[in-house]
Backbone as a ProteinNet text record, in pm:
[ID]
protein_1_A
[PRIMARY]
XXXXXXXXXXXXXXXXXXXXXXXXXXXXXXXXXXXXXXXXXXXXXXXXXXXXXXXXXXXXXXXXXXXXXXXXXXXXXXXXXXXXXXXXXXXXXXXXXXXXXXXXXXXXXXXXXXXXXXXXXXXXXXXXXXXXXXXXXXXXXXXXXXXXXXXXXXXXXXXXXXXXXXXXXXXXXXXXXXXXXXXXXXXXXXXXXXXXX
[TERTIARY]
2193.9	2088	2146.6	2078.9	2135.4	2105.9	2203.1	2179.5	2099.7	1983.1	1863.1	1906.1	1951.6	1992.5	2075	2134.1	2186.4	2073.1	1959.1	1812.7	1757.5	1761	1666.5	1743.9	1882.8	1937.7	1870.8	1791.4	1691	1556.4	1499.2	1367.5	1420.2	1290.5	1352.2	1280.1	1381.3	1353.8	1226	1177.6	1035.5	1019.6	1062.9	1060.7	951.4	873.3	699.4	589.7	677.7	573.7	527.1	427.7	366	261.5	211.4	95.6	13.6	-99.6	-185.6	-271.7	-264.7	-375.4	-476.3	-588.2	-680.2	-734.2	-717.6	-758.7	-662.8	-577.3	-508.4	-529.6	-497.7	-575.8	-628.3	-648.9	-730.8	-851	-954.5	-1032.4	-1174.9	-1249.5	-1355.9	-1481.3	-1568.3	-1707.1	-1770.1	-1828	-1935.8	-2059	-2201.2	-2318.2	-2335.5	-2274	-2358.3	-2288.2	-2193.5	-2118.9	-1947.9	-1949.1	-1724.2	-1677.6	-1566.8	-1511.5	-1340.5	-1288	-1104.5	-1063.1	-963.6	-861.3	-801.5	-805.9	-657.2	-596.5	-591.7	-534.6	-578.3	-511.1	-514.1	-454.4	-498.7	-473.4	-305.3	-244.2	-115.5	-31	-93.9	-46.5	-19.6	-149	-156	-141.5	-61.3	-65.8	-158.4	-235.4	-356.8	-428	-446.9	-533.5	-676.7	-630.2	-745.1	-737.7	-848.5	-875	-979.1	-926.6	-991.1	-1049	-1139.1	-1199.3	-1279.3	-1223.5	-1331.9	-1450.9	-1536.8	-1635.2	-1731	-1744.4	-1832.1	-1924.4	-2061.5	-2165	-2279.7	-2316.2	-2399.1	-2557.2	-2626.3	-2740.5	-2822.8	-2930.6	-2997.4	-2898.1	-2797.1	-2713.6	-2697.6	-2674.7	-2657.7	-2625.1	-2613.9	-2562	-2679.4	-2701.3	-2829.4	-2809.8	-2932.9	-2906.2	-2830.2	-2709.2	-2627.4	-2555.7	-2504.9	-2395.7	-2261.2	-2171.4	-2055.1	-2019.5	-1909.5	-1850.4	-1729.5	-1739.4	-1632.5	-1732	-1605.3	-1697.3	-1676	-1734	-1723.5	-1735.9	-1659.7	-1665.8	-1663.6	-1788.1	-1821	-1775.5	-1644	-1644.3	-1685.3	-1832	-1884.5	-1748.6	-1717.9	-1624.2	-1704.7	-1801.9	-1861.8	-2014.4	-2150.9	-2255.4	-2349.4	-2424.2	-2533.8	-2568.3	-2531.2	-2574.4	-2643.6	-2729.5	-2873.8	-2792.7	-2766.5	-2693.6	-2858.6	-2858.1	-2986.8	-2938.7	-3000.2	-2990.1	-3125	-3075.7	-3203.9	-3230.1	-3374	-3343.6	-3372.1	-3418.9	-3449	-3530.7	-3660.7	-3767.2	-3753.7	-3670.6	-3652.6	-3732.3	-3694.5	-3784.7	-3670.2	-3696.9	-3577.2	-3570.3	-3423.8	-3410.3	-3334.7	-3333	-3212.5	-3165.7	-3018.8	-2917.6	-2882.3	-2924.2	-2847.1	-2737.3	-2623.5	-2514.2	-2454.5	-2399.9	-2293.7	-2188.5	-2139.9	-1982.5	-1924.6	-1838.4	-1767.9	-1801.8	-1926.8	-2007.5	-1957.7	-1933.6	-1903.3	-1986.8	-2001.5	-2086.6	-2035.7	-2035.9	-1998.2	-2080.4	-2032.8	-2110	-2095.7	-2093.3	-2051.3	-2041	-1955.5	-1955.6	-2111.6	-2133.3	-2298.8	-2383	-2405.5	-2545.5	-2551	-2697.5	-2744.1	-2749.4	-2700	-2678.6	-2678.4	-2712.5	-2683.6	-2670.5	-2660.4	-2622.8	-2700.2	-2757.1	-2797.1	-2736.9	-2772.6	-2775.3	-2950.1	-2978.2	-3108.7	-3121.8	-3039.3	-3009.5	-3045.5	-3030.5	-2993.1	-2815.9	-2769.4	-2575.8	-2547.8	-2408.8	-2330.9	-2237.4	-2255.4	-2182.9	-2053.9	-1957	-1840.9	-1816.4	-1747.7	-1678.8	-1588.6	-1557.9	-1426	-1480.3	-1479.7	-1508.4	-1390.4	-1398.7	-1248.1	-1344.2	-1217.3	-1285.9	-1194	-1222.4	-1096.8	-1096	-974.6	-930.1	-959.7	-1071.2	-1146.6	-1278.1	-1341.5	-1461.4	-1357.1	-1238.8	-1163.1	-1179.3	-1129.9	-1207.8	-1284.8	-1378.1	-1484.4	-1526.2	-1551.8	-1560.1	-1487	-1388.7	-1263.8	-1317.8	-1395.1	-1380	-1531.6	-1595	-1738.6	-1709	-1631.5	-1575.2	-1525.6	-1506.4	-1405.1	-1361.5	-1203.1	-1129.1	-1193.9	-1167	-1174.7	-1103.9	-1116	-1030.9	-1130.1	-1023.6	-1152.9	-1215.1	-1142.1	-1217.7	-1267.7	-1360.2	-1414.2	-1560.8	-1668.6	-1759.4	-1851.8	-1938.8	-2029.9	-2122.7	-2174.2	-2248.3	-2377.1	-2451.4	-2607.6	-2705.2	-2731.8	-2843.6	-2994.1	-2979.3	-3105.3	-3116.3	-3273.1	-3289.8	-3244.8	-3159.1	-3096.4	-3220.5	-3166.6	-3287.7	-3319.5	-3379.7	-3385.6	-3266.5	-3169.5	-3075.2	-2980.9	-2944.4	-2872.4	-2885.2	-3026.2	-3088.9	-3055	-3050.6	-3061.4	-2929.8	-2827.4	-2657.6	-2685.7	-2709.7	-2704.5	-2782.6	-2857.5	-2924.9	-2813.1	-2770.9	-2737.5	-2587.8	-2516.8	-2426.5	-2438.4	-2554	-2552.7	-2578.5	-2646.2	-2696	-2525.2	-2442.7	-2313.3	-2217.5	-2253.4	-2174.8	-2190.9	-2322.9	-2354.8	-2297.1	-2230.9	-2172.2	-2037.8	-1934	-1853.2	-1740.6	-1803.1	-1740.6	-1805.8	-1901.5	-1953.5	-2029.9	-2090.8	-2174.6	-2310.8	-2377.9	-2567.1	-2624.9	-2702.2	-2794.4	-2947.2	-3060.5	-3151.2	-3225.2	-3170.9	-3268.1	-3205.6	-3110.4	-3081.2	-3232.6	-3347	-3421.1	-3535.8	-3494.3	-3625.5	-3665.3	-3787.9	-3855	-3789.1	-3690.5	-3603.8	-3503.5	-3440	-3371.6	-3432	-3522.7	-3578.8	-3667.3	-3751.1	-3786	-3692.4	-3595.3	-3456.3	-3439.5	-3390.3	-3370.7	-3432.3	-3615.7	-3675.7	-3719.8	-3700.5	-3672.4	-3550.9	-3450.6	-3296.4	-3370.7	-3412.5	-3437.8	-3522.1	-3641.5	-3715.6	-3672.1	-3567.5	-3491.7	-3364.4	-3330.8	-3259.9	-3331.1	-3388	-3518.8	-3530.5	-3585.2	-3553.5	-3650.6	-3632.7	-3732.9	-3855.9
-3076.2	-3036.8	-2945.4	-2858.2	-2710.6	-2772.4	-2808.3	-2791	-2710.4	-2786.5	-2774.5	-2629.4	-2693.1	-2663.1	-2482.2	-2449	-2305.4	-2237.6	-2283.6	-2161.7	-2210.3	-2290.3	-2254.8	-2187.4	-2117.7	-2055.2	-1873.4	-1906.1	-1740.9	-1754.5	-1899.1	-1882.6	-1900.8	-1795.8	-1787.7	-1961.1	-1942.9	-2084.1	-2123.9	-2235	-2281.9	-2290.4	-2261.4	-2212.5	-2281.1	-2191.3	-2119.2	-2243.6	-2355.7	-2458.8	-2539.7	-2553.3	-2637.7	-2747.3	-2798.8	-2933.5	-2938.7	-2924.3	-2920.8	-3074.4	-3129	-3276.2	-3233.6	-3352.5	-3309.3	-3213	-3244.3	-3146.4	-3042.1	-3012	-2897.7	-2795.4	-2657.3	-2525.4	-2441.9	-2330.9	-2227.4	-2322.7	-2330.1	-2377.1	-2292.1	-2202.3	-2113.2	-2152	-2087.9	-2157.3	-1956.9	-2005.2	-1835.8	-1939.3	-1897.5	-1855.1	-2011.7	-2073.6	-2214.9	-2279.2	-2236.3	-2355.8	-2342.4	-2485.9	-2431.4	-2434	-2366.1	-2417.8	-2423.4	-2448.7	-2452.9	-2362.6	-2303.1	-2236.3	-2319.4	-2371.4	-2441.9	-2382.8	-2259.9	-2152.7	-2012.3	-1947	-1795	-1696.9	-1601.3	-1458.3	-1448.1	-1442.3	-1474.7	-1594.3	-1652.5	-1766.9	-1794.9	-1670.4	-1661.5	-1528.2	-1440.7	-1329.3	-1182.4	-1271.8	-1213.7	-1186	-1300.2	-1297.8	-1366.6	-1484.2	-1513	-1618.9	-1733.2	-1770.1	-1914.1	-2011.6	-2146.7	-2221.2	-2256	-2293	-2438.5	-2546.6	-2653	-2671.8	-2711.2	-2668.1	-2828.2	-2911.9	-2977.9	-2934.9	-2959.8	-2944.4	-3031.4	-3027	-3117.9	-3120.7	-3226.6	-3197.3	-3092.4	-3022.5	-2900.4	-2764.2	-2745.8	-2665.7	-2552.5	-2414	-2367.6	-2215.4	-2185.8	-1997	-1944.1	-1830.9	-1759.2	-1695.8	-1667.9	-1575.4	-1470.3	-1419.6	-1328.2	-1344.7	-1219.9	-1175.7	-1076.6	-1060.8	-995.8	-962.2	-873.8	-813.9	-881	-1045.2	-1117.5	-1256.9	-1349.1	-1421.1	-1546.1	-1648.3	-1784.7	-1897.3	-1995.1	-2113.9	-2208.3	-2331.1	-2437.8	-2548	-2649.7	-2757.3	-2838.5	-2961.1	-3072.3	-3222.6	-3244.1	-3343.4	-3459.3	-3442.9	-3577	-3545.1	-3594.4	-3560.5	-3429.5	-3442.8	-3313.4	-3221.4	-3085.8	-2965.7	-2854.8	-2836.9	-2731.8	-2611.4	-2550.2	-2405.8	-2325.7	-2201.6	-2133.5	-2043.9	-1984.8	-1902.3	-1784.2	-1669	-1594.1	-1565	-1594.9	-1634.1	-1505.6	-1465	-1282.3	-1275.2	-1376.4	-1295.6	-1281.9	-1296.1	-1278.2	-1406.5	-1519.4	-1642	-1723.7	-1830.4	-1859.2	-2006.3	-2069.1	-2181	-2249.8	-2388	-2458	-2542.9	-2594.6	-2658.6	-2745.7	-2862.6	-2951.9	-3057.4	-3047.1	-3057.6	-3153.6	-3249.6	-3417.8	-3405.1	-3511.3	-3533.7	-3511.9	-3371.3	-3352.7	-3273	-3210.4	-3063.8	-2954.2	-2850.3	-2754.7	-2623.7	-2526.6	-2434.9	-2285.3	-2211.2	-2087.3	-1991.9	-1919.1	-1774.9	-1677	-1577.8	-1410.2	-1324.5	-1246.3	-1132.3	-1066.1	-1058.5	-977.3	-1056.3	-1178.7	-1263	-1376.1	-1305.7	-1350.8	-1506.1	-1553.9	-1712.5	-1728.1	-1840.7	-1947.5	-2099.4	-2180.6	-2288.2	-2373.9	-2502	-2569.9	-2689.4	-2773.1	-2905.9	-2979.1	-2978.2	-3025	-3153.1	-3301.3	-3429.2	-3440.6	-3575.5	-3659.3	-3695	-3646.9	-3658.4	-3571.6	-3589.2	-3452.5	-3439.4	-3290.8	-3260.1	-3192.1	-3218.4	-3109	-3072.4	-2957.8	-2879.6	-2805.1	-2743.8	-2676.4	-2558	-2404.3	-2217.4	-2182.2	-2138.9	-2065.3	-1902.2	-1811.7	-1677.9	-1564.4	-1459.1	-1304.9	-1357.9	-1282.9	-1310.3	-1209.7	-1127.6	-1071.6	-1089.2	-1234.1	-1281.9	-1392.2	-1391.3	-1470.5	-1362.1	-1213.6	-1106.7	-1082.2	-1134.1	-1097.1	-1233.4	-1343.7	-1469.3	-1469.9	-1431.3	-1379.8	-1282.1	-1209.1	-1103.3	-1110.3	-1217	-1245.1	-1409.7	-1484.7	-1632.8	-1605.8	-1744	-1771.9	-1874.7	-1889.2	-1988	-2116.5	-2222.4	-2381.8	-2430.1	-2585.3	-2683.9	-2742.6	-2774.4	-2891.7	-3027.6	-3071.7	-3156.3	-3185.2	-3068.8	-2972.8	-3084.4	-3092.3	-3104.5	-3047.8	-3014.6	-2924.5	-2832.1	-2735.8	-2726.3	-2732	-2788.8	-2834.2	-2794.5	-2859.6	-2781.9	-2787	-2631.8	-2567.7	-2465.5	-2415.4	-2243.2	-2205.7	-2033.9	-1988.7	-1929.2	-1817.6	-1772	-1631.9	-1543.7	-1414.7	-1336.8	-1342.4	-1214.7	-1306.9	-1404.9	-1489.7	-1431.8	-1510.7	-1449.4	-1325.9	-1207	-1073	-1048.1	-1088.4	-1059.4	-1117.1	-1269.4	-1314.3	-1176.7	-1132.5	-1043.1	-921.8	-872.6	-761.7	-769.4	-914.4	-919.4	-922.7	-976	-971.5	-800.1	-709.6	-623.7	-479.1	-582.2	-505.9	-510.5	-644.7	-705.4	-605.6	-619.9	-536.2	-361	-340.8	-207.2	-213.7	-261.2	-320.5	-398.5	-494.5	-575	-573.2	-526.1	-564.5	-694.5	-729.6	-831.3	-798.7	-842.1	-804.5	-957.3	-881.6	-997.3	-943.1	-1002.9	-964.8	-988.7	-1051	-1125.6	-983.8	-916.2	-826	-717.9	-712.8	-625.7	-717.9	-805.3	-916.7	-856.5	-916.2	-808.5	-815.7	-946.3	-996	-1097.2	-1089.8	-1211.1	-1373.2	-1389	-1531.4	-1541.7	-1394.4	-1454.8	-1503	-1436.1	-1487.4	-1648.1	-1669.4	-1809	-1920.9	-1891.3	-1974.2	-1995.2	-1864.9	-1863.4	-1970.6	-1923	-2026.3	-2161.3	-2155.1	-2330	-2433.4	-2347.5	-2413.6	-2404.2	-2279.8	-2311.6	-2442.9	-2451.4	-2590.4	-2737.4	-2715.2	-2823.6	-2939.3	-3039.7	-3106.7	-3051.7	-3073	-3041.6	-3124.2
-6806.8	-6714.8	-6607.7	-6548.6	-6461.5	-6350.7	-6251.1	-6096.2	-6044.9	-6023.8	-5903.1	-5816.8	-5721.2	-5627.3	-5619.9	-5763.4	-5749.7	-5786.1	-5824.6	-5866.8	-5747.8	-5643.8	-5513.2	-5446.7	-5426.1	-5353.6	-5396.6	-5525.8	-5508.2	-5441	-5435.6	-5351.8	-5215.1	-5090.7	-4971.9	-4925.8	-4826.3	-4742.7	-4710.9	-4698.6	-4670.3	-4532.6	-4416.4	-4235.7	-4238.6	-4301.2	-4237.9	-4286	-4364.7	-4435.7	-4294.8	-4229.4	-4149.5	-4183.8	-4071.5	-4109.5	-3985.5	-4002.1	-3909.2	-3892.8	-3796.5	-3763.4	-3740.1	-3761.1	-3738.1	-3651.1	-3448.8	-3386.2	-3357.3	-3417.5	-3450.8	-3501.8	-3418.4	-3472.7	-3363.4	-3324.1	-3251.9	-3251.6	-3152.4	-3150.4	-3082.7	-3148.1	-3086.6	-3082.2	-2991	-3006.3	-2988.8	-3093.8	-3121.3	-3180.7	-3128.1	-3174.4	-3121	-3073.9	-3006.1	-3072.9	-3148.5	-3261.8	-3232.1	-3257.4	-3246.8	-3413.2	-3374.9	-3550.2	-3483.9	-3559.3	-3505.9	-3672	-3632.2	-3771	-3818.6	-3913.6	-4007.2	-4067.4	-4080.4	-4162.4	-4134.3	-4037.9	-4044.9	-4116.8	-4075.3	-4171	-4159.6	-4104.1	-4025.7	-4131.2	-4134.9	-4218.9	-4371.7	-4428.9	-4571.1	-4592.7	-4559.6	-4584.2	-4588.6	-4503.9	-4436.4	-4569.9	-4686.8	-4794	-4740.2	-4659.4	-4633.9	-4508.5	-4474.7	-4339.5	-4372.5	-4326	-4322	-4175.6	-4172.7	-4059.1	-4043.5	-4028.2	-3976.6	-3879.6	-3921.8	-3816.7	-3810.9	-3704.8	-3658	-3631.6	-3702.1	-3638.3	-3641	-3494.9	-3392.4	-3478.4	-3426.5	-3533.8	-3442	-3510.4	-3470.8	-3462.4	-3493.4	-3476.5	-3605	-3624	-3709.3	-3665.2	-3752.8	-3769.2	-3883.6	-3791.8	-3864.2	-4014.1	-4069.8	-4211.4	-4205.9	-4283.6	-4294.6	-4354.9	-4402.3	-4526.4	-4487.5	-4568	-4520.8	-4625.1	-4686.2	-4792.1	-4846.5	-4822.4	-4879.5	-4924.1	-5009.1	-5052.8	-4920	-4953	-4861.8	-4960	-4933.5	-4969.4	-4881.9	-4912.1	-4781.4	-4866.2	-4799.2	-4890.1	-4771.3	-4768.1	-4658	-4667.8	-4579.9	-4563.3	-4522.1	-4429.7	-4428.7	-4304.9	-4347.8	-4322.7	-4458.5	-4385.1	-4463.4	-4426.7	-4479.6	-4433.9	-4558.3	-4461.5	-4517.1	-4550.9	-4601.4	-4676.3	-4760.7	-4658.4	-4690.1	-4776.2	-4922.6	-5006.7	-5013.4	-5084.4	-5070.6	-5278.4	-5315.8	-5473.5	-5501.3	-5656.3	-5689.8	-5618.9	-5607.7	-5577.9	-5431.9	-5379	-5235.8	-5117.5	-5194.8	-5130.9	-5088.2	-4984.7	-4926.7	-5005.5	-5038.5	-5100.2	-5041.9	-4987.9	-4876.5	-5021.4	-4973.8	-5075.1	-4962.4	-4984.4	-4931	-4958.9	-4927.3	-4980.7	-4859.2	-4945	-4877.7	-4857.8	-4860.8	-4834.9	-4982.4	-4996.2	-5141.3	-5196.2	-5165	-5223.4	-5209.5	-5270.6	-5241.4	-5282.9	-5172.3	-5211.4	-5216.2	-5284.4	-5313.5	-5262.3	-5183.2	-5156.5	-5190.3	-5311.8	-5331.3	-5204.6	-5235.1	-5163.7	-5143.3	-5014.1	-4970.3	-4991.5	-5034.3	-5065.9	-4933.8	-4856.2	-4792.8	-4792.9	-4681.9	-4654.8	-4509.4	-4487.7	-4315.7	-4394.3	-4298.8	-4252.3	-4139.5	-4166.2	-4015.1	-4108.4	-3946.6	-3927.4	-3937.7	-4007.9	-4041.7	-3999.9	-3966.6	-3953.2	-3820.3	-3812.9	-3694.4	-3693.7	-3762.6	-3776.7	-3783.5	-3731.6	-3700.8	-3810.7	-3904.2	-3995.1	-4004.8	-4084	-4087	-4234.5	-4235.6	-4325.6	-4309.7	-4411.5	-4425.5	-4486.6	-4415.6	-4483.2	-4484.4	-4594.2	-4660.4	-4700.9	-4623.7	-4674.9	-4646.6	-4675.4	-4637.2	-4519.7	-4470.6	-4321.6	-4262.9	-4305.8	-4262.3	-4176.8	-4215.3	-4136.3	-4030	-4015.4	-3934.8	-3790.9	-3830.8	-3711.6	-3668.6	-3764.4	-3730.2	-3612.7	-3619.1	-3514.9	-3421.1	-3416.8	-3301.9	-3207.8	-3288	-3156.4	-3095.7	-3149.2	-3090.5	-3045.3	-3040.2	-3000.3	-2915.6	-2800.9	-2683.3	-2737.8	-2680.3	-2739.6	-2595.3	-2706.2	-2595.6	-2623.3	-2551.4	-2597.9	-2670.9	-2763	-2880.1	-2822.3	-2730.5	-2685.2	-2542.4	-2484.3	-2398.2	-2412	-2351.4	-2358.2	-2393.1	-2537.4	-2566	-2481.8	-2472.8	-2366	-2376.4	-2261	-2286.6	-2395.6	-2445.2	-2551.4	-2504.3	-2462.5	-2389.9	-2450	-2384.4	-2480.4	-2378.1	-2391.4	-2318.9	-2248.5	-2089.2	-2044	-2125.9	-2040.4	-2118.4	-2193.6	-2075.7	-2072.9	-2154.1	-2159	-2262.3	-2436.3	-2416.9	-2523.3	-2614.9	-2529.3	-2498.8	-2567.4	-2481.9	-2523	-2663.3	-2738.7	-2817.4	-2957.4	-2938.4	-2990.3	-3042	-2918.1	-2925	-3019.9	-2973.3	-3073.1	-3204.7	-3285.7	-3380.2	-3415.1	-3363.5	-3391	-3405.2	-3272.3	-3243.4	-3414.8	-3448.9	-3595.8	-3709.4	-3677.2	-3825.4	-3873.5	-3735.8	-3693.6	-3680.8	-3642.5	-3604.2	-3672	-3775.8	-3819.7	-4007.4	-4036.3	-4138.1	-4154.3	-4103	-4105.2	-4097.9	-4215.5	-4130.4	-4123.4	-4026.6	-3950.7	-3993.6	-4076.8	-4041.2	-3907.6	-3801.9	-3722.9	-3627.8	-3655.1	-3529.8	-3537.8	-3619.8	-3569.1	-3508.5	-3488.7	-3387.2	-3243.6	-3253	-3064.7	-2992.1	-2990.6	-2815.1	-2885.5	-2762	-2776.5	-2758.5	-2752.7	-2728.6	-2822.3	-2937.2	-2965.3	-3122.8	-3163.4	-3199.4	-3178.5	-3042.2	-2977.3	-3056.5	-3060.7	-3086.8	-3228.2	-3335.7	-3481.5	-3509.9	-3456.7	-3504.8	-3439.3	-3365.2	-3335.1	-3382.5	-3434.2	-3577.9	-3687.1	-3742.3	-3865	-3871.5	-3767	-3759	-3722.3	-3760.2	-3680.7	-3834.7	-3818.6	-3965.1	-4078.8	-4206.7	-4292.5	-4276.7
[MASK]
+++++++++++++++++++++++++++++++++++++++++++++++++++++++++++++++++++++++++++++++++++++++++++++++++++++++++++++++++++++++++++++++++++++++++++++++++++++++++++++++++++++++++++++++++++++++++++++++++++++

């Protein structure tokens, strides 16, 4: 039998192997929602980008698509995953603890919290939509206190609007809701689409 040990002296050293705990990770909050990194672009060779995300019930991220694919694996609770079918009619997937859902590249999707429980998962995607949340996220501490869940006022609203509308320019992301009258009335679309079935 050949000593181990003289064929790992051609693979380079494992340095860079880490382990992340649970609240371990960048931790951002964009669109009313936090997610933390478990894996950045940085990390995988900038192939791609993993993100845990708690979310609160009534909580979600609007319809939109990007030019990479996504994968949602649910770790524990239920979350609504919105699809758009041929005929252009909307279809929710609701998916448990262990489900996993696939998104193509460009096919229109969101996400709520449809429950009374608070759901998590795990998005794996190019580390490309990792820039894209970065540069529309503020970093927190993960264990920060959520902030009130209220409708924002106008001008809240307003910014919230305009970012999505900034995305779709910017980053590659479309939003259909960026051609809505206002920002509130935006506000109050996302807040009946997260609302229970």
């Amino acid at each position: 039998m050949k000593d181990i040990g003289q064929n790992l002296k051609a693979i380079a050293a494992s340095h860079g192997v880490r382990k992340l705990g649970p609240k371990e990770g960048r931790t951002i909050e964009v669109g009313g929602t936090r997610l933390t990194w478990k894996a950045r672009g940085a990390d995988t060779g900038y192939a791609n980008s993993i993100y845990e995300m708690d979310l609160p019930p009534g909580k979600g991220i609007p319809t939109h698509s990007h030019p990479y694919a996504e994968v949602f694996y649910v770790i524990t609770g239920q979350t609504d995953f919105l699809r758009i079918d041929e005929q252009g009619q909307e279809d929710w997937v609701r998916c448990g603890r262990g489900d996993t859902l696939i998104v193509p590249a460009n096919a229109l999707h969101a996400f709520h919290n449809r429950t009374d429980q608070p759901t998590r998962f795990l998005s794996s995607s190019g580390y490309y939509h990792e820039v894209a949340l970065e540069k529309y996220g503020r970093g927190v501490d993960i264990d920060a206190p959520l902030p009130p869940d209220k409708e924002p006022d106008a001008q809240e609203a307003q910014q919230y609007l305009d970012v999505l509308k900034d995305a779709t320019v910017n980053v590659q992301m479309y939003f259909p809701q960026a051609t809505a009258e206002s920002g509130l009335a935006l506000v109050q679309q996302l807040a009946k689409r997260n609302a229970s079935p």
